[in-house]
MARGU-790697 format. One line per 3 residues: number of its first residue (from 0); for each residue x, y, z of C-alpha. Coordinates in Angstrom, 3 decimals, always signed. Example, Ala and Ser with C-alpha at 12.3 -4.5 7.8 and 13.67 -1.06 7.14 Angstrom:
BEGIN
0	+12.300:-4.500:+7.800 | +13.670:-1.060:+7.140;
END
This chain:
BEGIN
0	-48.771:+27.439:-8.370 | -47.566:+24.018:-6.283 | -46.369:+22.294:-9.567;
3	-44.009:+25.794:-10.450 | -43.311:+26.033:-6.704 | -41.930:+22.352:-6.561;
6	-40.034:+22.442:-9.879 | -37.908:+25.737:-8.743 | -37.163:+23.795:-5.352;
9	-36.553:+20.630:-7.221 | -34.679:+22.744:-9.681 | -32.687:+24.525:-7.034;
12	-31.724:+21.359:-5.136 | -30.452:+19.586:-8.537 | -27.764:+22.514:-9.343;
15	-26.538:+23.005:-5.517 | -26.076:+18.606:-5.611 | -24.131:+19.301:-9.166;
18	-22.137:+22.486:-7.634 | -21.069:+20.476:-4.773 | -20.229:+17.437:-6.871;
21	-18.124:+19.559:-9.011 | -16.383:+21.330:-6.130 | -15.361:+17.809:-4.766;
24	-14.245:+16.878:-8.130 | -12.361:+20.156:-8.776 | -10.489:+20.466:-5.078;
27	-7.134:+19.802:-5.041 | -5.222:+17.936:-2.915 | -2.858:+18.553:-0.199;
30	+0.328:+16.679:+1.885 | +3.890:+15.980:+1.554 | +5.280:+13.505:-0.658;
33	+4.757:+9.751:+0.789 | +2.108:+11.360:+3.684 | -0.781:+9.248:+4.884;
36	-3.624:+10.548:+6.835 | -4.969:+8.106:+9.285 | -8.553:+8.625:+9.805;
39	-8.942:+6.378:+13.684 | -10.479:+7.289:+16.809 | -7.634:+7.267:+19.630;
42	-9.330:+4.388:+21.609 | -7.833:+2.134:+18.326 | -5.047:+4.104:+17.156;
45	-2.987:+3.192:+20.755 | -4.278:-0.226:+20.873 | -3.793:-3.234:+18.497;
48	-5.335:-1.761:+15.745 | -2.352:+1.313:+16.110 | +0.412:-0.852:+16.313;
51	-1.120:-2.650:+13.149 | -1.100:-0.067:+11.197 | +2.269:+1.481:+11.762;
54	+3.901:-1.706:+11.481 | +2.685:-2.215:+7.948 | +2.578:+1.278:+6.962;
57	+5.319:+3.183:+8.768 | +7.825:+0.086:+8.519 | +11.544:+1.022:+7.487;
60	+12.283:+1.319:+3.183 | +14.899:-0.943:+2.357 | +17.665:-0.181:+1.443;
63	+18.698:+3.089:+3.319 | +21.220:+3.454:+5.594 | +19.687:+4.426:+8.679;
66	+15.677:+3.937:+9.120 | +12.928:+5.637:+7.797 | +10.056:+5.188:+7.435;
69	+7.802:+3.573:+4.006 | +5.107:+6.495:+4.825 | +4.473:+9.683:+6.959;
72	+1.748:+8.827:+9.336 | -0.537:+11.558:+10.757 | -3.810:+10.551:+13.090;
75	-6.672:+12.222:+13.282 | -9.935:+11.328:+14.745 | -12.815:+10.207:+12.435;
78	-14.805:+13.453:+13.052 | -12.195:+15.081:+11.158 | -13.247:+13.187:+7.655;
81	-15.213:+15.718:+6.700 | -13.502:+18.595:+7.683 | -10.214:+19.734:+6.284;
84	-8.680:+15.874:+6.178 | -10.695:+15.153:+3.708 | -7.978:+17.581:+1.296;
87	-5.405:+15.143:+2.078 | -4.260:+13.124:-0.558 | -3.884:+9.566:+1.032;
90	-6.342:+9.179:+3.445 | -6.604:+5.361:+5.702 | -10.006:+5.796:+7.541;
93	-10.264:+2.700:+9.614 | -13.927:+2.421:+12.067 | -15.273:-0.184:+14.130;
96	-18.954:-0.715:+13.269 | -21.205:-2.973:+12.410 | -20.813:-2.973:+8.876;
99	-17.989:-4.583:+7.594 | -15.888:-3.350:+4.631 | -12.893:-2.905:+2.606;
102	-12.742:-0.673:-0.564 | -9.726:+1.683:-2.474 | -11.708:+4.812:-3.759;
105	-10.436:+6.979:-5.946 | -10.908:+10.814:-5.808 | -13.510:+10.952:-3.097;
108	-12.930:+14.190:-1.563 | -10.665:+15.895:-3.686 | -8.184:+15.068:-6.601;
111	-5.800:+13.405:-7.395 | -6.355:+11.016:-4.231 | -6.389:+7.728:-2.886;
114	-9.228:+6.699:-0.014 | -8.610:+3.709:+1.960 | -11.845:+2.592:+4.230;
117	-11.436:-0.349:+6.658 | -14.349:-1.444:+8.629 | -15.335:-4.265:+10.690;
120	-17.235:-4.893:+13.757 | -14.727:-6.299:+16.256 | -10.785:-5.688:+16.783;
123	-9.615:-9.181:+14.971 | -11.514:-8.083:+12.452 | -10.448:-5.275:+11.758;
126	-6.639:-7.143:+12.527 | -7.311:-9.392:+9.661 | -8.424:-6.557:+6.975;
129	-5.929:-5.228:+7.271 | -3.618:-8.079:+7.293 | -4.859:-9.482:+4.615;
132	-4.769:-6.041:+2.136 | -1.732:-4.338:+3.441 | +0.306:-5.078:+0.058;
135	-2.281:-4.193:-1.836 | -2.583:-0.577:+0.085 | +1.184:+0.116:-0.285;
138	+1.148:-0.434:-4.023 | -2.081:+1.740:-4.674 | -0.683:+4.280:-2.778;
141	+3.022:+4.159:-4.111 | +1.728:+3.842:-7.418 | -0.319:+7.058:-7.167;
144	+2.131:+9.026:-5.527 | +4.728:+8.046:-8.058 | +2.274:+9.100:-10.823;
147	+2.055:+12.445:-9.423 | +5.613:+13.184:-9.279 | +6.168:+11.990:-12.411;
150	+3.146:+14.867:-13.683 | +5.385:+17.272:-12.263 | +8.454:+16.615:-13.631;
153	+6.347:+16.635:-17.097 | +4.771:+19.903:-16.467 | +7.489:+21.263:-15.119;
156	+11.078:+21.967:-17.449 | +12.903:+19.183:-18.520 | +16.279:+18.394:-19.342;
159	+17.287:+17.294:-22.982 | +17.140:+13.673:-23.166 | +18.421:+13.911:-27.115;
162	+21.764:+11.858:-26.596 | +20.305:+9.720:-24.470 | +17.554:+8.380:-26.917;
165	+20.497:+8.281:-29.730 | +22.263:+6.302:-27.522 | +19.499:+4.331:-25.798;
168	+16.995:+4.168:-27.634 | +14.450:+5.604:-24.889 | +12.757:+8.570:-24.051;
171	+12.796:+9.135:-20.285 | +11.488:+12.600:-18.296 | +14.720:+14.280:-16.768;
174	+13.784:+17.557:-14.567 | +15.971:+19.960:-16.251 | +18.018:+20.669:-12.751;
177	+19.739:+17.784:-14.244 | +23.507:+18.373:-15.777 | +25.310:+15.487:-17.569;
180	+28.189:+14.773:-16.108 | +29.796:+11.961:-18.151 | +28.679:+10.893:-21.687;
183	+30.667:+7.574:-22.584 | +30.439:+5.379:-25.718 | +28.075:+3.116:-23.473;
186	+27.460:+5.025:-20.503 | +25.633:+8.039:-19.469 | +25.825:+9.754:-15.808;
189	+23.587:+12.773:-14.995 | +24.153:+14.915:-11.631 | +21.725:+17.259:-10.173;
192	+23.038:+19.535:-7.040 | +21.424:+19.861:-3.812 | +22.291:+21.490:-0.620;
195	+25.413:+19.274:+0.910 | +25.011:+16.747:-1.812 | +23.725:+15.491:-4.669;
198	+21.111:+12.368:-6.795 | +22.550:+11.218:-9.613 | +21.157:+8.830:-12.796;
201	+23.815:+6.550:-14.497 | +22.585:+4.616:-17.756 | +24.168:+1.962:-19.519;
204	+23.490:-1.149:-21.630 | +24.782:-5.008:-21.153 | +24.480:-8.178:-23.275;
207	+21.054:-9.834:-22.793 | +22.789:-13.125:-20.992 | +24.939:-11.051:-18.576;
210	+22.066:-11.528:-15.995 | +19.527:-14.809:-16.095 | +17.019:-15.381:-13.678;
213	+17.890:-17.127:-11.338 | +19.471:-17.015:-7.305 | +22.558:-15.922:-8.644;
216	+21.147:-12.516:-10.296 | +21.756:-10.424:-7.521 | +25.422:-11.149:-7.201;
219	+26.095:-10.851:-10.801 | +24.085:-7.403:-10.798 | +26.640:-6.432:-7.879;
222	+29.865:-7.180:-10.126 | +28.579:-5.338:-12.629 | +27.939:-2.210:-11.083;
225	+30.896:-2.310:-9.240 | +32.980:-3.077:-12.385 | +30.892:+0.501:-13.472;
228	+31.738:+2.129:-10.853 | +35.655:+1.054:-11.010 | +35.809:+2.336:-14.891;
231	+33.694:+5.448:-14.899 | +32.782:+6.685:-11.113 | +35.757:+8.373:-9.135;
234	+35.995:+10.306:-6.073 | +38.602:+13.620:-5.883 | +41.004:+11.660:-4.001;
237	+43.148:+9.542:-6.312 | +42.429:+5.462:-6.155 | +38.710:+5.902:-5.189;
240	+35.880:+4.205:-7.166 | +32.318:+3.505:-6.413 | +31.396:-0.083:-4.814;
243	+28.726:-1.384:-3.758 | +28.798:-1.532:+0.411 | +29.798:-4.971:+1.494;
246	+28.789:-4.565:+4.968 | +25.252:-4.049:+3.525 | +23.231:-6.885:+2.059;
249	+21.434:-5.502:-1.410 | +17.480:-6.414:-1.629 | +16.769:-7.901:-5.042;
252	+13.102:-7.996:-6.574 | +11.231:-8.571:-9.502 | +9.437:-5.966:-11.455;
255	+8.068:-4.710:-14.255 | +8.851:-1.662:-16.315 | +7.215:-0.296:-19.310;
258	+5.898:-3.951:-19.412 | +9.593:-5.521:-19.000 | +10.796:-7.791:-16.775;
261	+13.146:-5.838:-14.449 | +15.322:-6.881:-11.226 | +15.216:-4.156:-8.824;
264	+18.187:-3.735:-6.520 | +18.322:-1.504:-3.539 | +21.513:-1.278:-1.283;
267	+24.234:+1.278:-0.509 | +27.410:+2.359:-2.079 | +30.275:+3.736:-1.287;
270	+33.638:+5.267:-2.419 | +36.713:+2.834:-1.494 | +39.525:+4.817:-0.072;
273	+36.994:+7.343:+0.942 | +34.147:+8.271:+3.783 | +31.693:+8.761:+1.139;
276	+28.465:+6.784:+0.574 | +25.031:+6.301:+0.310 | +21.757:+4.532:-1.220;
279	+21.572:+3.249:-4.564 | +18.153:+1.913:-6.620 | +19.414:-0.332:-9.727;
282	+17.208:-1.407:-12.362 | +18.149:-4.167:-14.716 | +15.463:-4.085:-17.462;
285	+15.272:-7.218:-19.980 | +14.956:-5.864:-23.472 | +14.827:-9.283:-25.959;
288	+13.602:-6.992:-28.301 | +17.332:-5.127:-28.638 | +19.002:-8.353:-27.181;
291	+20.271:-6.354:-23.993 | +19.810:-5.330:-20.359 | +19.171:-2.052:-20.155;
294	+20.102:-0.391:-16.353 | +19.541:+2.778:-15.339 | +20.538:+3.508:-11.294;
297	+19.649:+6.303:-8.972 | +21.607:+7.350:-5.994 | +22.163:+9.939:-3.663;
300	+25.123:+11.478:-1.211 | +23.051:+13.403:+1.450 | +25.123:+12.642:+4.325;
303	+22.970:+15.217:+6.256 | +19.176:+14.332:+4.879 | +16.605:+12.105:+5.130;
306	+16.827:+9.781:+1.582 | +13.606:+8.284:+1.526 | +11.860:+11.033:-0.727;
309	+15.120:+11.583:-2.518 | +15.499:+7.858:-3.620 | +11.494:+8.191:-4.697;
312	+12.065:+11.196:-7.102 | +14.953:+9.322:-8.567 | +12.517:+5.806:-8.762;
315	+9.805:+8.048:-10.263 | +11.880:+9.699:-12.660 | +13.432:+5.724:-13.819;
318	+9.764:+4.389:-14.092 | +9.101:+7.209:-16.417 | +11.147:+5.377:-19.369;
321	+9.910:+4.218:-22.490 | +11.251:+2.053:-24.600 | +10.999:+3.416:-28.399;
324	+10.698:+1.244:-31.702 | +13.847:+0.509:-33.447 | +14.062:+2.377:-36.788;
END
């Protein structure tokens, strides 16, 4: 009578553990695009440890014109964890105990997410985590939130990419709110509408020496996007073109895409002989395979938004491209 007794309870206990392993595993996630939760008790959220954090998570993006910040903060205290929080979908829980510790977990509390922990038993410890992993943090979490956006573009309609693998020899995911525009013998420009503006995607192919790496790369990706923009990218009034801002500085990087070498360039453009501008993302992706540089740019005229998330849908949508076989 024990023995059946203690193999129902035993049997009961084992299904309510797999129920509530499955429920975590099954719960979705929740937030805005680019939206940390910050899991800190107050005492260290306005002290060092605060500033810290903001400083390395909430810094400004490059490459926009006014600032905004890299991601949404939102603090909660640690009690919270397990509560509701625990639905968000980037989640920094930073404590001060005894046990030190820094892991990345994926999926903890819900899916798809990304669970920072950060522990340590004094201040400067705590200081130097964080220090020493912030890079690492910002990658893992842009990385995962551009892999969601980019499931949602799949899942969601998308525009017909057929002339643009004929021309290219790519496939790339377009959401199909996307109209082309222009369709050149070596250039492609695709528009989509929003309210008081628009994001647009220009593509178009250059000889494999036109940029070498080296210092001068970012200047000689400047001339050629301006010499673009002079042939193909005019405002209504007569004798404007598309340049890139001089008063602005571009940030050049190195990259990868589809397992290319890329340069990434971020800056601002804007029409001469005209008030209108904005931000621009340029990638310049080394294809020795076709002998060529293949660029695709993003960029946006929102004179009355915030850019941040509208540069990242047009990054996530770029990073989507893959480079087909030749036939």
């Amino acid at each position: 009578m024990n023995k059946a007794f203690f193999l129902v309870l035993f049997s009961t206990c084992f299904l309510l553990s797999c129920d509530r392993k499955q429920e975590k595993q099954t719960n979705e996630t929740s937030g805005k695009t680019n939206e940390v939760a910050v899991i800190i008790d107050d005492q260290l959220w306005n002290g060092e440890v605060g500033d810290s954090i903001r400083n390395k998570f909430a810094s400004p993006v490059l490459g926009l014109p006014q600032e905004e910040p890299l991601f949404s903060l939102n603090q909660y205290p640690v009690k919270l964890l397990e509560g509701f929080m625990g639905n968000s979908r980037n989640i920094i829980v930073v404590k001060k105990e005894a046990k030190s510790q820094f892991r990345i977990q994926e999926n903890e509390y819900a899916t798809p997410q990304t669970v920072v922990h950060i522990s340590g038993s004094t201040v400067q410890e705590l200081l130097d985590t964080i220090q020493a992993n912030d890079s690492l943090i910002v990658d893992r979490i842009k990385k995962s939130e551009i892999k969601l956006l980019q499931q949602k573009i799949k899942n969601d309609s998308l525009f017909d990419t057929q002339k643009i693998t004929e021309k290219f020899n790519i496939k790339i995911d377009v959401p199909i709110k996307y109209r082309m525009v222009m369709h050149g013998k070596r250039f492609i420009w695709l528009k989509k509408e929003i309210t008081s503006g628009n994001l647009s995607l220009v593509f178009y192919q250059i000889p494999l020496s036109s940029v070498k790496d080296n210092s001068n790369a970012a200047n000689r990706i400047i001339r050629i996007r301006d010499s673009i923009g002079s042939i193909y990218i005019h405002g209504a009034v007569p004798k404007t073109r598309m340049i890139t801002e001089p008063a602005f500085s571009p940030y050049l990087s190195k990259t990868k895409i589809f397992g290319r070498d890329a340069f990434e360039t971020k800056g601002n453009w804007e029409l001469l002989h005209d008030f209108m501008g904005g931000p621009f993302i340029n990638y310049a992706i080394v294809d020795k395979a076709n002998n060529r540089i293949l660029v695709i740019e993003g960029f946006c005229y929102a004179p009355s938004k915030q850019k941040r998330d509208l540069m990242f849908e047009l990054e996530a949508i770029i990073k989507s491209v893959q480079f087909l076989k030749k036939k």
